[in-house]
N, C-alpha and C positions, 0 to 999 in steps of 0.2 A: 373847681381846680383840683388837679391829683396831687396824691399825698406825697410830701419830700421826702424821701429819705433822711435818720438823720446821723450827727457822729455826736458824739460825748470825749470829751478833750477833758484830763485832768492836770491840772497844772501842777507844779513844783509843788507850789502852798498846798493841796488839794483840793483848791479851788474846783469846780466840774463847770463845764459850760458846754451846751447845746447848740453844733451848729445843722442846718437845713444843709445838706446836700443839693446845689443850684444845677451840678457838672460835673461827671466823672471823662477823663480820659486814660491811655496811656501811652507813652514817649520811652522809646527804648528799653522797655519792661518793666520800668515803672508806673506806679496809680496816680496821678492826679485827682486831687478835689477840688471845685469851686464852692467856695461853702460860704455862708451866711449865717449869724449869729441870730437862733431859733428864737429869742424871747423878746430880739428887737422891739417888735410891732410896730417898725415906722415901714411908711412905705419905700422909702429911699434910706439906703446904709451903708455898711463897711461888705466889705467880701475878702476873703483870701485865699489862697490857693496852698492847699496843703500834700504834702508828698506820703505816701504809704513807704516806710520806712522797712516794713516790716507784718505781713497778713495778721493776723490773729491764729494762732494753733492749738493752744489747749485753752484757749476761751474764744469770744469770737468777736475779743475787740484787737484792732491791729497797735502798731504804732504809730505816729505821725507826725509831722515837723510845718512847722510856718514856709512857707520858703523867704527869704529875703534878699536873696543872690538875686541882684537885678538882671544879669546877662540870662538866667535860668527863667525870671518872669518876661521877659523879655519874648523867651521862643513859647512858652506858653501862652502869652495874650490872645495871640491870631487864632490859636486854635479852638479857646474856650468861647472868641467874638463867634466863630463859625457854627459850633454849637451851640450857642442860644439863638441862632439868627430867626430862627422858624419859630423862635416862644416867645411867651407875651412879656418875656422879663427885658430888661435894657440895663446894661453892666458897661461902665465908662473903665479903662485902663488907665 
């Protein structure tokens, strides 16, 4: 299996959490991510789709936001179903 890409998300608390990078796209110049929580180790789990808020420029981590605007997940589902269709993973919306 090839290796994920991943992101490192630090939260308010400073909590840090590792997601797997499942799905990159972009929608009107912005980055989409379909990501997955790296330390899961189940085979079935959560996924979310996170927005690039903002690139990384004097480091090389960006910014990034959950999305939870359902109208926003909504035009993202079709596109991330179409981009997995060819991989061995299966992602329910």
């Amino acid at each position: 299996m090839e290796e994920l890409e991943t992101i490192v998300i630090t939260f308010d608390d400073g909590e840090e959490v590792e997601f797997y990078v499942l799905e990159q796209t972009q929608l009107m110049g912005v980055t989409y991510y379909l990501v997955a929580p790296a330390d899961d180790g189940e085979e079935e789990g959560d996924c979310y789709i996170l927005k690039e808020e903002e690139e990384g420029q004097d480091t090389e981590f960006g910014t990034y936001t959950f999305i939870d605007d359902e109208k926003e997940l909504e035009n993202l589902f079709p596109i991330f179903e179409e981009l997995l269709e060819d991989s061995d993973m299966e992602v329910e919306f």
